[in-house]
N, C-alpha and C positions, 0 to 999 in steps of 0.2 A: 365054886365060883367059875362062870365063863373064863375062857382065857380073852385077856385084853385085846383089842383090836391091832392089827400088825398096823406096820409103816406106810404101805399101799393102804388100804381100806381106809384111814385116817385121814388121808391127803385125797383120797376120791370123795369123800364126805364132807369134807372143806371146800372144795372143789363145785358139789352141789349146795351146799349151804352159800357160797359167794354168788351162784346164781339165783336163788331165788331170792338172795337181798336186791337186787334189780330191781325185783318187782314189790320189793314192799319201800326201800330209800326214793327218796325224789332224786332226781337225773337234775346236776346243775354245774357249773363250771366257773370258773374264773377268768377276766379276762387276760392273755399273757402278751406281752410286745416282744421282740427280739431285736437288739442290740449289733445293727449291721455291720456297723464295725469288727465287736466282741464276739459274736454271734452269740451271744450271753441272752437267756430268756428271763425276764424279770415277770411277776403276776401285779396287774393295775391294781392299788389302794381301793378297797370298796366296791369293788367289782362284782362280786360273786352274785349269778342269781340263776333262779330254778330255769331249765328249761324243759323241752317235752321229752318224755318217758321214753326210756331205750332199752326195755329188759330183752336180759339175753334169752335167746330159745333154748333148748332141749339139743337140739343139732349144731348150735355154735357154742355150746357148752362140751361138748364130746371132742368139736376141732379146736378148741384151746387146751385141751391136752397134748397135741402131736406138738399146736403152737409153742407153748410153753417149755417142752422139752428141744423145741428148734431152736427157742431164743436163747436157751444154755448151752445150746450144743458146743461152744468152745469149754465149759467148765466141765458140762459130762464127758467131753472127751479128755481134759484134764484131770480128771477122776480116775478117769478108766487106762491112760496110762501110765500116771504115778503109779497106780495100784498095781499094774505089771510089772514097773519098774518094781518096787519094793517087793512084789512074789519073786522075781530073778536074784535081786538081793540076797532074800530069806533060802532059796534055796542053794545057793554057794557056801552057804554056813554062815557069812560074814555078819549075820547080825546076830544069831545066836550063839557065838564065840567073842563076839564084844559085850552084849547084855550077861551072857553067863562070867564075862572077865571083871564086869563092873559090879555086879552081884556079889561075886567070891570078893572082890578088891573091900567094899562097903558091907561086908557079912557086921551085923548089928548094927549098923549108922543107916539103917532101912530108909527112916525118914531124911535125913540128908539127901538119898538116894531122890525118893520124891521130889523133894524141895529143887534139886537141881534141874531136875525135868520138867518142872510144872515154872521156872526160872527160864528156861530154853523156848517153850510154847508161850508165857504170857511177851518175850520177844520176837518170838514169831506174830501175835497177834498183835503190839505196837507199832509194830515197820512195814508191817504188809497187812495188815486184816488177816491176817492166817484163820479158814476156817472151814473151806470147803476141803481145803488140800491134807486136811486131817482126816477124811475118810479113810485114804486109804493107807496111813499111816497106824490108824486104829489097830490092827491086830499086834502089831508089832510092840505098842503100848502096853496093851493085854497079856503081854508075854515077859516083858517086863516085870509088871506089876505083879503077874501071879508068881515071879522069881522071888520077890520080896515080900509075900504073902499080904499081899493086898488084892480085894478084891476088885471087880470091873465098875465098879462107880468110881472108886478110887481112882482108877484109869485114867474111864473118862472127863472125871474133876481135873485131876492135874495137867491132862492134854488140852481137852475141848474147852474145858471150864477154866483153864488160866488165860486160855489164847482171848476165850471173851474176854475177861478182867483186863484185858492187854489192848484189844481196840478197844475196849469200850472208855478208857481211863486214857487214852493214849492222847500225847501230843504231836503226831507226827503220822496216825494211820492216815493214807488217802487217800479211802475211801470211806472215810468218818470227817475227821476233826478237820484236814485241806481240805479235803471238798466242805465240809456247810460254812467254813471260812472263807473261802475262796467265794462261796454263793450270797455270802452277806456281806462282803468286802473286807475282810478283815485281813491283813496280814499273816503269812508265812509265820508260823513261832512263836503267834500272839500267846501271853496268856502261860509261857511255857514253866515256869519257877511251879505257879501254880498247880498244875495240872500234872506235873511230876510229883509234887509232894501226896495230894490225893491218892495217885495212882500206888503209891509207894503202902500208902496206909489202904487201899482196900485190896490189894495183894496180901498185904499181911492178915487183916481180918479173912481172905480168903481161903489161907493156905492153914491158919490157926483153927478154923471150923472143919477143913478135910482133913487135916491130921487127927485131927483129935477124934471126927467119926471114924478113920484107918484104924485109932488104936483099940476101940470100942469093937471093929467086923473084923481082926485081922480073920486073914483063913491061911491054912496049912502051906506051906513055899511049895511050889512045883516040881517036882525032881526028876531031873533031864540028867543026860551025862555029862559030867563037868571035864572043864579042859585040865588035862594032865600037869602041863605046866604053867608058871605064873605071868604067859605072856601069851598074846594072840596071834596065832600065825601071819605070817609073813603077806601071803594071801588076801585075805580077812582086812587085812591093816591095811592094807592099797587099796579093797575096796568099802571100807569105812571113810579112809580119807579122799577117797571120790565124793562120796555123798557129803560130807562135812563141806566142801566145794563147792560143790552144785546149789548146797543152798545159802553160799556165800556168793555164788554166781547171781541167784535167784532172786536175793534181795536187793546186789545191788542196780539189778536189773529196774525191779520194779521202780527204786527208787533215784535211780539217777538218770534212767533209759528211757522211761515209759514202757515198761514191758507190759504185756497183758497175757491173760491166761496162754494164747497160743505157744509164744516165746516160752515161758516157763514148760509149760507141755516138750517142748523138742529138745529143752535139755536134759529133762529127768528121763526122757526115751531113749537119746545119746547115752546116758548113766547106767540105762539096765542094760543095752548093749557092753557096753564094755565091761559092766559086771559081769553079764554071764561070759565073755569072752573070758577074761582074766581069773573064774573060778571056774575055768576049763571046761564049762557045757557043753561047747560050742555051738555055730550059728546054729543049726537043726533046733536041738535040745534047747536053745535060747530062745527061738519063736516059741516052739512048743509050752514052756512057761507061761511066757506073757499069753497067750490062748489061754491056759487056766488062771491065769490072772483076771484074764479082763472078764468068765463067767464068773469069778466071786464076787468082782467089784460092780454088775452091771446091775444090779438094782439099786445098788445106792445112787449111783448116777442116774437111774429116771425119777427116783424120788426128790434129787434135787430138783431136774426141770421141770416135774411136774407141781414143787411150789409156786415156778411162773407163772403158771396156769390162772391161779386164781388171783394175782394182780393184773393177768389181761380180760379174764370177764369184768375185775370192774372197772378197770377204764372203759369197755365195749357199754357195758351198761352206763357210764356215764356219772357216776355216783361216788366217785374216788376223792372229787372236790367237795363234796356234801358231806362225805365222813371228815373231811378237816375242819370245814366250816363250821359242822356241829362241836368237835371236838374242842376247839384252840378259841371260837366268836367268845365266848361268856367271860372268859380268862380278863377282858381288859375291865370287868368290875371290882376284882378281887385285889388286897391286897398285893403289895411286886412279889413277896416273900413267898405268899400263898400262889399267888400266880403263876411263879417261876417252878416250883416244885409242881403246881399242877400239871404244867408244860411238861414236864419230865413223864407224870403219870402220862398223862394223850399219848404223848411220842409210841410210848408203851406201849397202852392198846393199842394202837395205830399198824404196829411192829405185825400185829395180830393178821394185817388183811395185808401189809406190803412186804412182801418175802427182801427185796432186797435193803439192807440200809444205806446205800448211797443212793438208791432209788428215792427213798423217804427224803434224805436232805433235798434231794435236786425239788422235790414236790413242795417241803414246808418249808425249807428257807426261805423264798421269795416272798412268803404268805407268812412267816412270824415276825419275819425282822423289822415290818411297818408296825406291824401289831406291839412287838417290844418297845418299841420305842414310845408307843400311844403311851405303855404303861407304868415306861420307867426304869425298863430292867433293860444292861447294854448286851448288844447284840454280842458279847463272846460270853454268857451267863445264857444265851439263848441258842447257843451252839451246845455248850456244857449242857444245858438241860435235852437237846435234841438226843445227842450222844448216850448217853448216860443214862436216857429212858429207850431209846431205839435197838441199841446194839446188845444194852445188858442181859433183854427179852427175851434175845436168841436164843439165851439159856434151856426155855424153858419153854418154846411155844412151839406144837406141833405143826406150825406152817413152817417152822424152819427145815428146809431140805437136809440140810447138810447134820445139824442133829438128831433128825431121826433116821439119813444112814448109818451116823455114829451108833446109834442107840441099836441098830438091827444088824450091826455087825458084832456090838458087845452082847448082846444077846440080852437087852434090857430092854422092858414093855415101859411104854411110853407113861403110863400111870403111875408107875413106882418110880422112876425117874424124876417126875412132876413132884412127885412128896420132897423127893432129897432134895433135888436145887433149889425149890420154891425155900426149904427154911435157911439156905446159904443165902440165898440168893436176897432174903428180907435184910440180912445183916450189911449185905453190898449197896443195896436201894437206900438203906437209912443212912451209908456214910454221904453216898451221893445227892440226897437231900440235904444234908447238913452241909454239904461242900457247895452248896447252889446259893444256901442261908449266909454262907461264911461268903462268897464273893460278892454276895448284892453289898452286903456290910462294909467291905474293903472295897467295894466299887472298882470293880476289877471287869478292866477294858479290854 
C-alpha cells in the first residue's frame, strides 16, 4: 500500500479542490448592515441572493497561499517561537528531569498520570481555545507518553484531543462560546450550570474511551537515564516553575487583558531566554537552540497558514454564503429537536471549508439566530449546537492546521488518525446531541 499523503500535499489539494468549487457553487451573498455605534455587523432577515459568478483562476489560487500564511503570520510566528522556547527548555534538562521525576513518582498509577494531563490540556482548551499553541508543545508530550508506555495517539488524545473536548464543551472559551454569544446577544455566563455539567460528562466519556484503547496498545516504557535522587535539581525546578508562570501569565492575559497571539508570543520568548540563561547555555548557545528550534517547528507553522488559504479563495469566489444558505435554509421545516441537532451536523461540515472557528461564528451567528427563532429553538441551544458541531470537527478534519502539524510532528498519517478519533469522536457527537435534546426540553435560555 502507497504511503498516505503527508500534511503538505493534503492541504495543497484542499487548496485546489476549494478552487474549483468556484466554478461549479453559485456566487451569492447576504445582505450585512453595520451597527455605527457597535460597530457590530448584523446579516438582513431574507436577504440572500445569487449574484454573478467569481471563480477563482489558476494564478489567484497560487497567491492565496503566501495570502493565507500572511493572514496567520502572528499564529506561525507564535508557533515558531513557543517551539524554540520549549527546544531551549528541553535542552537545559529541565523537562526531562521533571517528566522523568513524575514518571518514577507515579511508576504503576500510569493512567492517573494521563488523566492529570489530559485535565491540564482540556483547561487549557476551556479558557483559551488552547489549540494551535500545542504544536509545539507536542514532542514534549511524546516523551512523556512513551515514559509511561503509551503510544503517540495516546499523546495526541490526551493533549490535542482533551484541549478540543475543552473548547468545544466550554463556558467561557472566547473564541467559541463569548464570541457567538456575544454575536447573538446573549449574556456573559449564560447557560453556565448547564454547560459545565455536559462538559464534565463528555470529558469523562472521552478520557474512558482513550484509556481503555492505552490499555489495549500499551508499548514497551522508554528507557532514558533516570535521576539518581528522588528530587529535581535545583536548576530544572526554577525553570519548571518559570513555565508553570508564564502560562499563568498567559491566561490571564488572554482573559482579563485581551491578549492576542503577539503578547503571548513575547512571553514564551522572554521564558526561553531566561531558560537558556539559567541552565547556563549562555546567550551564543541560547540563540543557537532557538535556530534549531524554529527549523523543526517551521512546517508546521505553514501548514497552519496555509489552512487560511482555502477560506480566502472562497470568500474571493464568492460562495462562502451559498454553502450556509444551502446548509442551515431547509432546517426551518424540520422538527426544533431534529433541527437543532441538524444545526449541529451543518456547523460540522461547515467546519470542513472554514479553518477558523471563531471565523465560522462571526459568519453563522448573524444568519442562525433569525432562523432559530423562526423555529423555536432559543438562541443559546443555537450557540450549543454551533459550538459543539464546529469546534468538535477539529478533531478530525484535515483542513485543520494546527492537527495535522500535531499529526506530522507525532509521526501519524492523517488516515489512521481519521479511523481513531472518528470512533471517539462518535461517542462525544452522540452526548452532544443528546445535550441539544435535553435543553430544547428544559428550555434553556
Amino acid at each position: 500500500m502507497k504511503k498516505f499523503p503527508n500534511a503538505l500535499v493534503i492541504m495543497i489539494a484542499f487548496i485546489v479542490i476549494a478552487t474549483l468549487m468556484t466554478y461549479v457553487i453559485p456566487s451569492g451573498s447576504y445582505e450585512r448592515i453595520t451597527d455605527p455605534l457597535t460597530n457590530k455587523t448584523s446579516v438582513v432577515e431574507g436577504s440572500y441572493k445569487t449574484i454573478e459568478a467569481n471563480p477563482v483562476s489558476f494564478f489567484e489560487m497560487l497567491v492565496s497561499i503566501p495570502e493565507g500564511i500572511n493572514s496567520r503570520a502572528d499564529l506561525v510566528t507564535l508557533i515558531l517561537l513557543i517551539g524554540g522556547c520549549f527546544y531551549v527548555i528541553e535542552k537545559t534538562g529541565a523537562l526531562k528531569d521533571g517528566i522523568t521525576y513524575l514518571t518514577a513518582k507515579l511508576e504503576g498509577k500510569e493512567q492517573i498520570a494521563i488523566i492529570i494531563v489530559s485535565i491540564a490540556f482540556l483547561f487549557g482548551g476551556a479558557s483559551v481555545g488552547l489549540q494551535e499553541e500545542l504544536v509545539a508543545m507536542t514532542p514534549v508530550i511524546l516523551y512523556l507518553c512513551a515514559k509511561l508506555g503509551y503510544n503517540s495517539y495516546v499523546a495526541v488524545g490526551c493533549s490535542f484531543g482533551s484541549a478540543i473536548i475543552g473548547a468545544a464543551f466550554s463556558p467561557i472559551n472566547p473564541f467559541a462560546a463569548v464570541l457567538a454569544q456575544n454575536e447573538v446577544g446573549l449574556p456573559f455566563l449564560s447557560g453556565l450550570e448547564f454547560r459545565l455539567i455536559v462538559l464534565a460528562i463528555a470529558f469523562i466519556v472521552w478520557m474512558y474511551l482513550l484509556l481503555r484503547y492505552g490499555r489495549k496498545n500499551r508499548v514497551q516504557k522508554s528507557k532514558t537515564e533516570e535521576i539518581i535522587s528522588n528530587s529535581i535539581p535545583i536548576r530544572s525546578l526554577i525553570i519548571l516553575g518559570l513555565l508553570g508562570i508564564t502560562f499563568g501569565i498567559v491566561i490571564y492575559g488572554m482573559l482579563y487583558l485581551n491578549w492576542e497571539f503577539n503578547q503571548m508570543t513575547a512571553v514564551f520568548f522572554m521564558l526561553g531566554i531566561l531558560a537558556g540563561l539559567i541552565g547556563k547555555l549562555g546567550v551564543n548557545k541560547t540563540a543557537e537552540i532557538y535556530n534549531e528550534g524554529f527549523s523543526l517547528i517551521i512546517f508546521a507553522g505553514i501548514i497552519v497558514g496555509l489552512s487560511s488559504s482555502i477560506s480566502i479563495i472562497l470568500e474571493k469566489g464568492m460562495i462562502i454564503d451559498t454553502i450556509i444558505y444551502a446548509l442551515f435554509q431547509p432546517m426551518q421545516h424540520l422538527p426544533k429537536e431534529i433541527a437543532a441537532v441538524s444545526m449541529m451536523t451543518s456547523q460540522s461540515a461547515l467546519h470542513f471549508v472554514v479553518a477558523s472557528y471563531s471565523g465560522q461564528a462571526i459568519l453563522t451567528m448573524p444568519i442562525l439566530a433569525p432562523l432559530s427563532d423562526l423555529i423555536g429553538i432559543s438562541r443559546q441551544v443555537c450557540v450549543l449546537a454551533y459550538q459543539y458541531g464546529a469546534v468538535m470537527t477539529g478533531l478530525f478534519i484535515p483542513t485543520n492546521g494546527a492537527l495535522m502539524a500535531v499529526l506530522a510532528i507525532a509521526g501519524i498519517d492523517f488516515n489512521k488518525w481519521f479511523k481513531f478519533a472518528l470512533k471517539l469522536g462518535f461517542f462525544i457527537f452522540l452526548v452532544a446531541s443528546i445535550a441539544i435534546v435535553v435543553a430544547i426540553s428544559i428550555g434553556l435560555q
